[in-house]
TORKOL-4160 file (C-alpha; in steps of 0.2 Angstrom, whole numbers, padded with zeros to 4 digits, m for minus):
374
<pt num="1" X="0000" Y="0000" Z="0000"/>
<pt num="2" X="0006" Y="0016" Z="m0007"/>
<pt num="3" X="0009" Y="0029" Z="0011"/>
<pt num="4" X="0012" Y="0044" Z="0013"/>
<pt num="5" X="0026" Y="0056" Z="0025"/>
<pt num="6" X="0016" Y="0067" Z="0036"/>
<pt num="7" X="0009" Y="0085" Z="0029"/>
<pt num="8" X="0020" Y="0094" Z="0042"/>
<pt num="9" X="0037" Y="0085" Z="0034"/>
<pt num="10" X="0032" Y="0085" Z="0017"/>
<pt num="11" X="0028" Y="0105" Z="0019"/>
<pt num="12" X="0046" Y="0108" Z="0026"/>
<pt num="13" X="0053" Y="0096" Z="0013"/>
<pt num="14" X="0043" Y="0106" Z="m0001"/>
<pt num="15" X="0047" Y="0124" Z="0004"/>
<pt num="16" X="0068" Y="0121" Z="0008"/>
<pt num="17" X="0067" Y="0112" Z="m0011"/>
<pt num="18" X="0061" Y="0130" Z="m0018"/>
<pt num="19" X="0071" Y="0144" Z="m0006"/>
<pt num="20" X="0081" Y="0153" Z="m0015"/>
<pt num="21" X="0098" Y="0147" Z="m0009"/>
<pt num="22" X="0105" Y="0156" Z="0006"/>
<pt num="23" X="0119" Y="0169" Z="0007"/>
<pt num="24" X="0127" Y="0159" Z="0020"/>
<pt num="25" X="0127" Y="0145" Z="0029"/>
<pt num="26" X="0111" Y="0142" Z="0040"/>
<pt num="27" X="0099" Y="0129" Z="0046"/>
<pt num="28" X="0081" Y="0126" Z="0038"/>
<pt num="29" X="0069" Y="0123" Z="0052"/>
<pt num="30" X="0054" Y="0113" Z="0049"/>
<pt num="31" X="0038" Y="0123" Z="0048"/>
<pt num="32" X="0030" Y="0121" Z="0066"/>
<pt num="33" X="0018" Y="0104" Z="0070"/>
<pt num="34" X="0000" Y="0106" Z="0073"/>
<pt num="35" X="m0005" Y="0109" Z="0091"/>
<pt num="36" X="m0016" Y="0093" Z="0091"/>
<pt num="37" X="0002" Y="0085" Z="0085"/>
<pt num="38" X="0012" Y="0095" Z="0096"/>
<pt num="39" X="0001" Y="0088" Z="0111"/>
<pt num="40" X="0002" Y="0070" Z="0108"/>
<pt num="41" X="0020" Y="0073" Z="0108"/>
<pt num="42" X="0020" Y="0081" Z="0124"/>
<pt num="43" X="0013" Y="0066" Z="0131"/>
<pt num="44" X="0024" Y="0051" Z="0122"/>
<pt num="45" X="0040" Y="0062" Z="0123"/>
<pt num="46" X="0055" Y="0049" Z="0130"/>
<pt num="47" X="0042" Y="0034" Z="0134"/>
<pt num="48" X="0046" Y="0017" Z="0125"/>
<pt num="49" X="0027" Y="0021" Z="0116"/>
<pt num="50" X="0025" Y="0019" Z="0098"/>
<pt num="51" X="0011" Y="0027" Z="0089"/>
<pt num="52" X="0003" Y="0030" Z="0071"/>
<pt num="53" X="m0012" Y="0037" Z="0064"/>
<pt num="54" X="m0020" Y="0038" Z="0047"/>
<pt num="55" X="m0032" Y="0044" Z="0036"/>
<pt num="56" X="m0036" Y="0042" Z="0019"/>
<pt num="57" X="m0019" Y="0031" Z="0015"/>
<pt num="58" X="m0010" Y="0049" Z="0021"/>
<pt num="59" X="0001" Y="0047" Z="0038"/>
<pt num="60" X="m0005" Y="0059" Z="0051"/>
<pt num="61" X="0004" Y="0055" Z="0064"/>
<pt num="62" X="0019" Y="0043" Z="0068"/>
<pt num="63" X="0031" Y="0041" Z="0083"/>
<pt num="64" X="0044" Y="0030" Z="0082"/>
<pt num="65" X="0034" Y="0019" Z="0072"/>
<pt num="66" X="0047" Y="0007" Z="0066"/>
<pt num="67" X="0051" Y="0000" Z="0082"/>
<pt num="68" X="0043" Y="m0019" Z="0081"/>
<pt num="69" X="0034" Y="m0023" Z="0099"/>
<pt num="70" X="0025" Y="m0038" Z="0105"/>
<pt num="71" X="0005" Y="m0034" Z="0100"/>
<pt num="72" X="m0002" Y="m0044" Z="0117"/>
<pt num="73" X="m0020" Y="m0047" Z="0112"/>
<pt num="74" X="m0019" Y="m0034" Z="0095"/>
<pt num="75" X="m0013" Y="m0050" Z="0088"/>
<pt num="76" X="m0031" Y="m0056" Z="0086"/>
<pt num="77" X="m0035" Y="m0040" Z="0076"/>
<pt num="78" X="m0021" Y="m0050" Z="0065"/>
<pt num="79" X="m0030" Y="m0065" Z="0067"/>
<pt num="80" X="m0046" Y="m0057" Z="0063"/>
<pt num="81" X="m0040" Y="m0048" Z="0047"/>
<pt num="82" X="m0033" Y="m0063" Z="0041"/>
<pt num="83" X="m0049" Y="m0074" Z="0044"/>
<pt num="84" X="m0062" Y="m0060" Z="0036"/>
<pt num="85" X="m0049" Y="m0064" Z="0022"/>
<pt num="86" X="m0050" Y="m0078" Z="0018"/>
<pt num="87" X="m0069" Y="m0082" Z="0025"/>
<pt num="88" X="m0084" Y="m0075" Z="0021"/>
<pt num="89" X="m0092" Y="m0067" Z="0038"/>
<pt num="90" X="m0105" Y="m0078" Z="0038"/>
<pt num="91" X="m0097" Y="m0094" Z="0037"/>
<pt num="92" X="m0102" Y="m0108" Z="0047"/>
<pt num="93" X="m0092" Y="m0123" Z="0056"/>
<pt num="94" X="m0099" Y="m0138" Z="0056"/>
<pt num="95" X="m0101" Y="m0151" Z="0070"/>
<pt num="96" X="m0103" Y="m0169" Z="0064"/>
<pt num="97" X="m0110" Y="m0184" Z="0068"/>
<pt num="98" X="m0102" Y="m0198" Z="0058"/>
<pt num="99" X="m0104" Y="m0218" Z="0060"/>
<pt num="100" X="m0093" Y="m0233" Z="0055"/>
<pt num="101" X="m0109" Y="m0241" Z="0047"/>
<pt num="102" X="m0124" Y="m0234" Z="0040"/>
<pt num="103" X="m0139" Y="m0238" Z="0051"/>
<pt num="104" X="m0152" Y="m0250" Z="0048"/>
<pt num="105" X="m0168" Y="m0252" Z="0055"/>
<pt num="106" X="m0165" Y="m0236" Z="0065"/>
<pt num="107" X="m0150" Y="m0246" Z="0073"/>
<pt num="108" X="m0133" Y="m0240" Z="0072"/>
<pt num="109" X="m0122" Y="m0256" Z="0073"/>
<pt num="110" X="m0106" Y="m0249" Z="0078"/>
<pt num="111" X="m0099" Y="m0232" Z="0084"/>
<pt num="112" X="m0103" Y="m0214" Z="0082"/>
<pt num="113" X="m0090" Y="m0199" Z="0081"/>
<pt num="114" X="m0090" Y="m0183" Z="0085"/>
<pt num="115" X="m0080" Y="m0173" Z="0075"/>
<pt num="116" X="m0078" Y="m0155" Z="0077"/>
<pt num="117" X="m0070" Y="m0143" Z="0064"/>
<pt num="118" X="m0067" Y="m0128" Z="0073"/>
<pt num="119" X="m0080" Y="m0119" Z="0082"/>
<pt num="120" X="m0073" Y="m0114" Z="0098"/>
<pt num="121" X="m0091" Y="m0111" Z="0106"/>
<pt num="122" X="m0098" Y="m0129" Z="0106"/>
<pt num="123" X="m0108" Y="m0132" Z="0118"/>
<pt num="124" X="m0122" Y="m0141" Z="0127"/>
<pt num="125" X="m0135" Y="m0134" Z="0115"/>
<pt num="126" X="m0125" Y="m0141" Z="0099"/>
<pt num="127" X="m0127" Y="m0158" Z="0108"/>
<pt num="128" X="m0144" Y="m0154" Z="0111"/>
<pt num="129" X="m0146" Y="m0148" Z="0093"/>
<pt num="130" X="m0136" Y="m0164" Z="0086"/>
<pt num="131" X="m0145" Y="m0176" Z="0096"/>
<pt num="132" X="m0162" Y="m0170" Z="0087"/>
<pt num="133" X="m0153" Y="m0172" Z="0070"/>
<pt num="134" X="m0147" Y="m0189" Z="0073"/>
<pt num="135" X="m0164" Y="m0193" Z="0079"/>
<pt num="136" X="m0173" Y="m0186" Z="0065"/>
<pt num="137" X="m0163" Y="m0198" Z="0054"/>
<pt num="138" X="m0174" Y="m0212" Z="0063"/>
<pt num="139" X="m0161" Y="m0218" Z="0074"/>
<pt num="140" X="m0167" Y="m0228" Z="0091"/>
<pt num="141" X="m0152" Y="m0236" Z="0097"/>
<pt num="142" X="m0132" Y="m0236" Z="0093"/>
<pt num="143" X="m0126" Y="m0254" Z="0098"/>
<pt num="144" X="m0108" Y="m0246" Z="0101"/>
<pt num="145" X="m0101" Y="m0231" Z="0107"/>
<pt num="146" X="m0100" Y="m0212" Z="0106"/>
<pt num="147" X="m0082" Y="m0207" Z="0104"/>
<pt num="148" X="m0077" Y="m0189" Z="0103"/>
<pt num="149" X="m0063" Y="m0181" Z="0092"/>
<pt num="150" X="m0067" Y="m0162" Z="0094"/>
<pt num="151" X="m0053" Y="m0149" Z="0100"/>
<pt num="152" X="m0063" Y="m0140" Z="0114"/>
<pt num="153" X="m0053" Y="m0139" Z="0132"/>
<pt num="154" X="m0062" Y="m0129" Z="0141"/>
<pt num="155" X="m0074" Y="m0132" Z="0155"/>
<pt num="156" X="m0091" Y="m0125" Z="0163"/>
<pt num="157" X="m0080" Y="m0115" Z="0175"/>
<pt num="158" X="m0069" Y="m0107" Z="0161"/>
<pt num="159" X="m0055" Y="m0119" Z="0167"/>
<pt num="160" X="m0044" Y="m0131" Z="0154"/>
<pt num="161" X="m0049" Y="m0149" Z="0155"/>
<pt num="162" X="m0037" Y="m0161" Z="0149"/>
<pt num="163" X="m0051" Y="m0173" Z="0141"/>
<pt num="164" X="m0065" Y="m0162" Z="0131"/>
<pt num="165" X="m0068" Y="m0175" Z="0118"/>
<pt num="166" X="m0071" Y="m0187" Z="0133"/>
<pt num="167" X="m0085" Y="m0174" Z="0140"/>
<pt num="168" X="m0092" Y="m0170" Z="0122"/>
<pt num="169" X="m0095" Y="m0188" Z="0119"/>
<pt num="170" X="m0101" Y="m0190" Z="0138"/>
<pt num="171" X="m0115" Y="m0175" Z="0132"/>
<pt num="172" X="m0121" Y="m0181" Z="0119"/>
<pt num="173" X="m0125" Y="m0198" Z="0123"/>
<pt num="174" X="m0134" Y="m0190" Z="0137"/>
<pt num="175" X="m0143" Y="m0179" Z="0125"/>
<pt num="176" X="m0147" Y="m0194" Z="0113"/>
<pt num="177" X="m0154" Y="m0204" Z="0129"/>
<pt num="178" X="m0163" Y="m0189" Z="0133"/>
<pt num="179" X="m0170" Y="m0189" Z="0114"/>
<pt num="180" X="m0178" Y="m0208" Z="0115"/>
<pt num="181" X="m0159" Y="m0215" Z="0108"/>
<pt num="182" X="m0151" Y="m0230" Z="0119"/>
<pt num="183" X="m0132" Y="m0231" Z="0118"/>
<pt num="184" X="m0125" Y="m0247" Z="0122"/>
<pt num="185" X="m0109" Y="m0243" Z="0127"/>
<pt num="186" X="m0097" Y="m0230" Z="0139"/>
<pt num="187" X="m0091" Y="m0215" Z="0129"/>
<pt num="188" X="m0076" Y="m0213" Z="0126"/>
<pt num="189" X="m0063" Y="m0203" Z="0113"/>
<pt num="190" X="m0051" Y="m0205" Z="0101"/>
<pt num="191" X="m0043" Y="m0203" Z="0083"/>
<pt num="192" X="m0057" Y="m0207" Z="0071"/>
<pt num="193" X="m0055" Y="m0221" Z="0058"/>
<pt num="194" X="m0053" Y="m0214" Z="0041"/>
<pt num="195" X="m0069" Y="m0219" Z="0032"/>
<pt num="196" X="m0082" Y="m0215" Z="0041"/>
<pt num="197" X="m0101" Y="m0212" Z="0034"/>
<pt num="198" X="m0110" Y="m0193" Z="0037"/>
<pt num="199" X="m0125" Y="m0194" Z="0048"/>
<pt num="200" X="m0131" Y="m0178" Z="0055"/>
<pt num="201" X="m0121" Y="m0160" Z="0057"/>
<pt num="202" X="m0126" Y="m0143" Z="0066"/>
<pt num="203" X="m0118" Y="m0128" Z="0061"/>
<pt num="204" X="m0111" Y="m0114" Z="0074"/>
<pt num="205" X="m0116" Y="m0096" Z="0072"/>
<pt num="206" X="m0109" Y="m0086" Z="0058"/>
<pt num="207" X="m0091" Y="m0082" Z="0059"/>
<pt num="208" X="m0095" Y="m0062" Z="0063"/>
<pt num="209" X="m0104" Y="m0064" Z="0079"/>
<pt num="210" X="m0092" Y="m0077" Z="0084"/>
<pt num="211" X="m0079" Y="m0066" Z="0081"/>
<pt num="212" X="m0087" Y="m0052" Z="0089"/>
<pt num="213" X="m0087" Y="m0061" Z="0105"/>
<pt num="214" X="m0069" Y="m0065" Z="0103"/>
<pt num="215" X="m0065" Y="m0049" Z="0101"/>
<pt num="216" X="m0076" Y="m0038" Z="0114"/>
<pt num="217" X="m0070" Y="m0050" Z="0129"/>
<pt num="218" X="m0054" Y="m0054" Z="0121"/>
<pt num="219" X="m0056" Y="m0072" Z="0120"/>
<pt num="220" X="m0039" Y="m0082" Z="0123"/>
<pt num="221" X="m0046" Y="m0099" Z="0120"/>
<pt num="222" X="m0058" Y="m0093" Z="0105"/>
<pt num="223" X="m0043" Y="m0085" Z="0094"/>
<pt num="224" X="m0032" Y="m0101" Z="0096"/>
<pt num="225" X="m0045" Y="m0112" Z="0091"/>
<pt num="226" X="m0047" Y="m0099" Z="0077"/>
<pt num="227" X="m0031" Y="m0098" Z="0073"/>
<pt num="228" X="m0033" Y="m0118" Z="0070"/>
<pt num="229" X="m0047" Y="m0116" Z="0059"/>
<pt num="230" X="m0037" Y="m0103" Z="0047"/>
<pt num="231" X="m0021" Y="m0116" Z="0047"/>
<pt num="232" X="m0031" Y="m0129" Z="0043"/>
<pt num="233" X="m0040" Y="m0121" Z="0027"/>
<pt num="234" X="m0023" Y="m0112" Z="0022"/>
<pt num="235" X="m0012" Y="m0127" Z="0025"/>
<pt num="236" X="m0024" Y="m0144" Z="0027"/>
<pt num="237" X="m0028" Y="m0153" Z="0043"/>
<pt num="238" X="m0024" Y="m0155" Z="0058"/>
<pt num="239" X="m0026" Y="m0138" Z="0061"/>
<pt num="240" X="m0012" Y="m0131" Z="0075"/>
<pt num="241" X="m0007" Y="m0118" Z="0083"/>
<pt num="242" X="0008" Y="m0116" Z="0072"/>
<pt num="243" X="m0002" Y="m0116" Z="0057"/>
<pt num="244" X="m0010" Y="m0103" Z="0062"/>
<pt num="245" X="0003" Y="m0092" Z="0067"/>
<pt num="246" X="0010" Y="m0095" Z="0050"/>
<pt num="247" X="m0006" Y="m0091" Z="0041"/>
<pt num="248" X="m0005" Y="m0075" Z="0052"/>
<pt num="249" X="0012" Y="m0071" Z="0046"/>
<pt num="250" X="0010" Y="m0076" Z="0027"/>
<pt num="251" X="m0007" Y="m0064" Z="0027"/>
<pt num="252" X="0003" Y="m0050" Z="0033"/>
<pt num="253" X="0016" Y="m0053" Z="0021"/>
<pt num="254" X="0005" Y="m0054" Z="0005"/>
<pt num="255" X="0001" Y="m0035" Z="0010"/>
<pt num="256" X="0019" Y="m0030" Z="0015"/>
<pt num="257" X="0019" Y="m0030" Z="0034"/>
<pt num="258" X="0031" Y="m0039" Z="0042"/>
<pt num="259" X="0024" Y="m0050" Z="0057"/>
<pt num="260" X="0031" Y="m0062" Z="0069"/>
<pt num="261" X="0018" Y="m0076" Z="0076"/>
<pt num="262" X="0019" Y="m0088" Z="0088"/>
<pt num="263" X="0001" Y="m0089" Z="0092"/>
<pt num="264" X="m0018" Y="m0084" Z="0088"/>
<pt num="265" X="m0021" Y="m0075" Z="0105"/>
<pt num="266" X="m0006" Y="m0065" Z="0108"/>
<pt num="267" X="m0001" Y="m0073" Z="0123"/>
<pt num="268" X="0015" Y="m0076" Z="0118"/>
<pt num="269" X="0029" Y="m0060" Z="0122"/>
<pt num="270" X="0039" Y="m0064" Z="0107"/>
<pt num="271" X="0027" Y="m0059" Z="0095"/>
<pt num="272" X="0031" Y="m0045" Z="0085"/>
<pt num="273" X="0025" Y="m0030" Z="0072"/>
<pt num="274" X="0023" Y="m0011" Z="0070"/>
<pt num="275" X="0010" Y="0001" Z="0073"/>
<pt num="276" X="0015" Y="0003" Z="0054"/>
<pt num="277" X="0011" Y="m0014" Z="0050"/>
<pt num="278" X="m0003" Y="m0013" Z="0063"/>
<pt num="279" X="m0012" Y="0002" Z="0052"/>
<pt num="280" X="m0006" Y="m0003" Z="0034"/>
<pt num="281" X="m0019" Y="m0019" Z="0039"/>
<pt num="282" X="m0032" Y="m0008" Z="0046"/>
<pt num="283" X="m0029" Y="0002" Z="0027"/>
<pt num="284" X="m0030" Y="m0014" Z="0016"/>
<pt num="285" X="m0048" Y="m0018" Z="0028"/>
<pt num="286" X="m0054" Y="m0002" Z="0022"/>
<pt num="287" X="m0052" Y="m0006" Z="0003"/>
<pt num="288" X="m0062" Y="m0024" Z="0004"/>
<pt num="289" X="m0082" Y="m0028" Z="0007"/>
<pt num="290" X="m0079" Y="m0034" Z="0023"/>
<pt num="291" X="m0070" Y="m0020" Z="0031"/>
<pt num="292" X="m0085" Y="m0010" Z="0040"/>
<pt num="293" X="m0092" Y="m0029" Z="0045"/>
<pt num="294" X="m0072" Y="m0031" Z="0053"/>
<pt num="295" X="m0076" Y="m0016" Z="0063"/>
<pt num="296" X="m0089" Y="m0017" Z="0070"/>
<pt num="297" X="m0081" Y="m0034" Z="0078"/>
<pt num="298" X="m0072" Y="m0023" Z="0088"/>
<pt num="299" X="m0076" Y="m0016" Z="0106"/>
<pt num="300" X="m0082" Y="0002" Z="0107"/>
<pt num="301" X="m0081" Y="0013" Z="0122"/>
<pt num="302" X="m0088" Y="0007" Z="0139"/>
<pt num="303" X="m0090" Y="m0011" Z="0128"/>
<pt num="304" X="m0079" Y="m0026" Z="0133"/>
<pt num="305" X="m0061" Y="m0023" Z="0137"/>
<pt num="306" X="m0065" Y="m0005" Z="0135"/>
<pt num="307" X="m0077" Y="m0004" Z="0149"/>
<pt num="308" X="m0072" Y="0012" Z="0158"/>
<pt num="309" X="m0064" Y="0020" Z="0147"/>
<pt num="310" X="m0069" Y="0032" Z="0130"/>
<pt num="311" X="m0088" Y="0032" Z="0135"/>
<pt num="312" X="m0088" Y="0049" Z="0126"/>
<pt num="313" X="m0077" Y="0045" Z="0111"/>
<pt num="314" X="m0084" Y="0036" Z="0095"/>
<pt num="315" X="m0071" Y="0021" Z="0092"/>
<pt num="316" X="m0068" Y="0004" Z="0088"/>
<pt num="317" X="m0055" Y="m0004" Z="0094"/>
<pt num="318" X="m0045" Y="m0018" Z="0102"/>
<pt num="319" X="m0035" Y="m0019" Z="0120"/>
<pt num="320" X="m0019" Y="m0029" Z="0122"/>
<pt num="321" X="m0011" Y="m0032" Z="0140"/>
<pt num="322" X="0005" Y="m0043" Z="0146"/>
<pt num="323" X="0016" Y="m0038" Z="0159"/>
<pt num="324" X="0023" Y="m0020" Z="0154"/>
<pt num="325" X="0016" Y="m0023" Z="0138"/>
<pt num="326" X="0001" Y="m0012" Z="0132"/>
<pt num="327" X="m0007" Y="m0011" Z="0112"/>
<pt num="328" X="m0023" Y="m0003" Z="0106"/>
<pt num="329" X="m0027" Y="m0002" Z="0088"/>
<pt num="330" X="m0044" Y="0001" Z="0077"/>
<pt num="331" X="m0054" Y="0013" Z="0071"/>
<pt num="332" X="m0055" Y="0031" Z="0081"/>
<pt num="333" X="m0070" Y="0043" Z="0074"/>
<pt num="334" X="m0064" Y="0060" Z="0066"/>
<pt num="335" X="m0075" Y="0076" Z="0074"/>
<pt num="336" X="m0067" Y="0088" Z="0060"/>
<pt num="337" X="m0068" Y="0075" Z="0046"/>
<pt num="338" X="m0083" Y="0066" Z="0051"/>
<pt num="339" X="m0074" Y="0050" Z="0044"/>
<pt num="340" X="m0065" Y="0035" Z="0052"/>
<pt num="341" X="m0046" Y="0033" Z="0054"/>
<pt num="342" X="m0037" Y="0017" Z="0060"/>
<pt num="343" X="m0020" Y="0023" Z="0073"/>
<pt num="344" X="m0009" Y="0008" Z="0081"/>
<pt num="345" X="m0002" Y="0013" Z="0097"/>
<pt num="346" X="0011" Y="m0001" Z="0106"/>
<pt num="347" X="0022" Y="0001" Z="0120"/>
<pt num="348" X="0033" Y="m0010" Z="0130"/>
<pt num="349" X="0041" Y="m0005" Z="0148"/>
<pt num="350" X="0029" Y="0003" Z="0158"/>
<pt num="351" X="0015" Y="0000" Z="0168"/>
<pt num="352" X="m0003" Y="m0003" Z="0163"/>
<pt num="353" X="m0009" Y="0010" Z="0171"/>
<pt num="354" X="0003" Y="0023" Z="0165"/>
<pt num="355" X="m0002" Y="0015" Z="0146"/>
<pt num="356" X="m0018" Y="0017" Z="0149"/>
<pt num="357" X="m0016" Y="0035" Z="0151"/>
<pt num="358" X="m0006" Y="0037" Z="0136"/>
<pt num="359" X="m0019" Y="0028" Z="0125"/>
<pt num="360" X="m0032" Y="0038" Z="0132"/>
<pt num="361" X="m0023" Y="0056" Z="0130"/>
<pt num="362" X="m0019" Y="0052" Z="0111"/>
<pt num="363" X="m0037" Y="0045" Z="0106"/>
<pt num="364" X="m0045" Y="0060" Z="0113"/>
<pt num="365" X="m0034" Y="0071" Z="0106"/>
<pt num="366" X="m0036" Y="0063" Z="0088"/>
<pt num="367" X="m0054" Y="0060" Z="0091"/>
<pt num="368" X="m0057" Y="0076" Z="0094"/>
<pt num="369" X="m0045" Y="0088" Z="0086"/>
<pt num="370" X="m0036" Y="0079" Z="0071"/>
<pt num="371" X="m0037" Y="0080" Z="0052"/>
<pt num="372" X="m0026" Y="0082" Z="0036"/>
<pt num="373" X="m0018" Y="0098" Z="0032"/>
<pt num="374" X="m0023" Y="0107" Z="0016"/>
C-alpha cells in the first residue's frame, strides 16, 4: 500500500526544495507541527510508546513507528484480518456426527463420532441440537459407542480440561438418551478411523458474531481455536497452533507487513509488528467488502475490554495487556472529518496504568482535534 510522510514533513521538505539558496550557511527549520500533534507529543515524549495514525492512505501521525513490539491481544485484530480474508463473515463450522456403518432399521451397529472442525463455542446446546438431528434420521439405538474427536478444552467454570472430547462424547449420549436414543456402550474418545459415513451435522453461528465475542472480551481460547481453523484451510488438517501463526504471518506478508507469530491470541511475548504494520492492515480492511463488518467486531467505548474507558469517544478498537506490555489499535472517529481513521499505538516497559493513560490522552486528542492539512 502506497503511504504517505506526514503533511508537516512533506511541507518543510517542499518549501527548503524551492528557497532561494541562502547567502550563508544556515539551518532550515521545519515549519511548526499542529497543536493537536504538538500535544500527543507532549505526552509520548522519551516513553518506550510507539504510535501511528491515518487517514485516507496519508500518515497523520507517527512516533517511532518502526520500532517492532510484542502486539499482546492486537494479535487477534491480526488473526481477525486474516480470517475476514480468507472467510466470508457468515461462514459456518460444522459439527458432525459420523458412523462406521450406516444404520439400519433405525440401529446403528457400531460407533458414532464426533467430530468437530473448529467452532470454539460448542456447547451443550450443539449436543442438544445434534441429538435432534441424529434422531430425525430415525435412529433408536447405537449398539456401540460415542467417541469424541473435537478440539474444545475448556470447562463450565472457564478452566482447561485435559479430556474435552471425553466430555463431548459424555454429552451427547446424554442428549441422545434424553431424545428416546439408547447407547449401548461408555463414551469414550479417540482418533477417528478414516472412512467413516456422514450422519447428521449442526452448524455454529456465523463467523461475525463469533468473532465479535472473541474480540469484545478478548477471548484467549476462541482466537487459538481460530487460529486452528485458518491453518487448517490455508495449510490442510490438523489444524495447530503453528499453522495458524504461520497463516498470520503469510497474510501480513502478501500485503507487505512484516509479522512475527507464535500464536492466535497474543499470549506469547515474542510476537512482533509495527504500529506501521498494525495500520497498513487496518488500510488494506478499508479497501475490501468486509472491512465496516471487521469493525464493528471490535469493542467500542464502555463495551468489553474498553469498559471504563472512552464512554464519550466514537471508536472501535481492540486492547492488548501482558506484563509492561500495552497495544490498542482500530478505528477512532474524526469530529473535524466526520470519517474514520485506523491509529496503532504499542508500547513496551511501563505500567498498565501509565499505558492506559497514554492511550487515552492520544485517542481523545485525535478523536477530537485531528485532520489532514490542506
Amino acid at each position: 500500500m502506497r503511504r504517505h510522510r506526514p503533511i508537516a514533513a512533506l511541507a518543510a521538505a517542499v518549501a527548503v526544495a524551492l528557497a532561494p539558496l541562502p547567502r550563508s550557511i544556515a539551518a532550515v527549520e521545519p515549519s511548526a507541527p499542529s497543536k493537536w500533534v504538538q500535544r500527543i507529543e507532549d505526552v509520548v515524549n522519551g516513553e518506550p510508546v510507539s504510535v501511528e495514525v491515518a487517514y485516507g492512505g496519508q500518515v497523520l501521525y507517527r512516533h517511532k513507528d518502526w520500532v517492532a513490539r510484542p502486539p499482546a491481544s492486537n494479535e487477534k485484530l491480526l488473526l481477525s484480518l486474516a480470517l475476514m480474508d480468507r472467510l466470508s463473515p457468515s461462514t459456518t463450522v460444522p459439527l458432525r456426527a459420523l458412523t462406521t456403518r450406516t444404520p439400519a432399521d433405525g440401529v446403528i451397529e457400531g460407533d458414532l463420532w464426533i467430530v468437530g472442525h473448529g467452532d470454539p463455542e460448542t456447547g451443550p446446546d450443539d449436543m442438544r441440537a445434534l441429538a435432534a438431528a441424529i434422531a430425525a434420521k430415525g435412529v433408536r439405538r447405537i449398539r456401540g459407542h460415542v467417541y469424541g474427536a473435537t478440539d474444545g478444552n475448556v470447562g463450565p467454570t472457564g478452566r482447561h480440561i485435559i479430556d474435552p472430547e471425553r466430555r463431548a462424547a459424555t454429552s451427547l449420549t446424554a442428549q441422545l438418551e434424553h431424545a428416546g436414543i439408547s447407547v449401548t456402550k461408555r463414551p469414550g474418545l479417540g482418533s477417528p478411523p478414516s472412512k467413516l459415513k456422514g450422519l447428521a451435522t449442526v452448524h455454529s453461528d456465523p463467523l461475525v458474531a463469533m468473532m465479535k465475542r472473541m474480540n469484545t472480551r478478548s477471548r484467549n481460547f476462541s482466537a487459538e481455536v481460530f487460529g486452528k481453523l485458518l491453518g487448517a484451510r490455508r495449510s490442510g488438517s490438523p489444524g495447530t497452533i503453528a499453522k495458524g501463526a504461520r497463516a498470520i504471518e503469510t497474510f501480513a506478508a502478501a500485503h507487505g507487513v512484516d509479522v512475527v507469530a507464535n500464536d492466535a491470541s497474543g499470549l506469547s511475548y515474542a510476537n512482533r509488528v509495527t504500529v506501521t504494520g498494525i495500520v497498513d492492515l487496518l488500510e488494506y480492511a478499508e479497501t475490501r467488502p468486509w472491512g465496516g463488518t471487521l469493525r464493528a467486531t471490535l469493542p467500542t467505548g464502555g463495551q468489553g475490554t474498553l469498559e471504563g474507558r472512552f464512554a464519550d469517544v466514537r471508536l472501535r478498537a481492540k486492547t492488548g495487556t501482558l506484563d509492561e506490555i500495552s497495544a490498542l489499535s482500530g478505528w477512532v472517529w474524526l469530529e473535524r472529518v466526520g470519517d474514520w481513521a485506523e491509529f496503532s499505538i504499542l508500547s513496551k516497559g511501563i505500567t498498565k496504568t501509565h499505558s492506559m493513560q497514554i492511550e487515552n490522552a492520544i485517542v481523545r486528542v485525535v478523536n477530537a482535534n485531528a485532520a489532514p492539512s490542506s
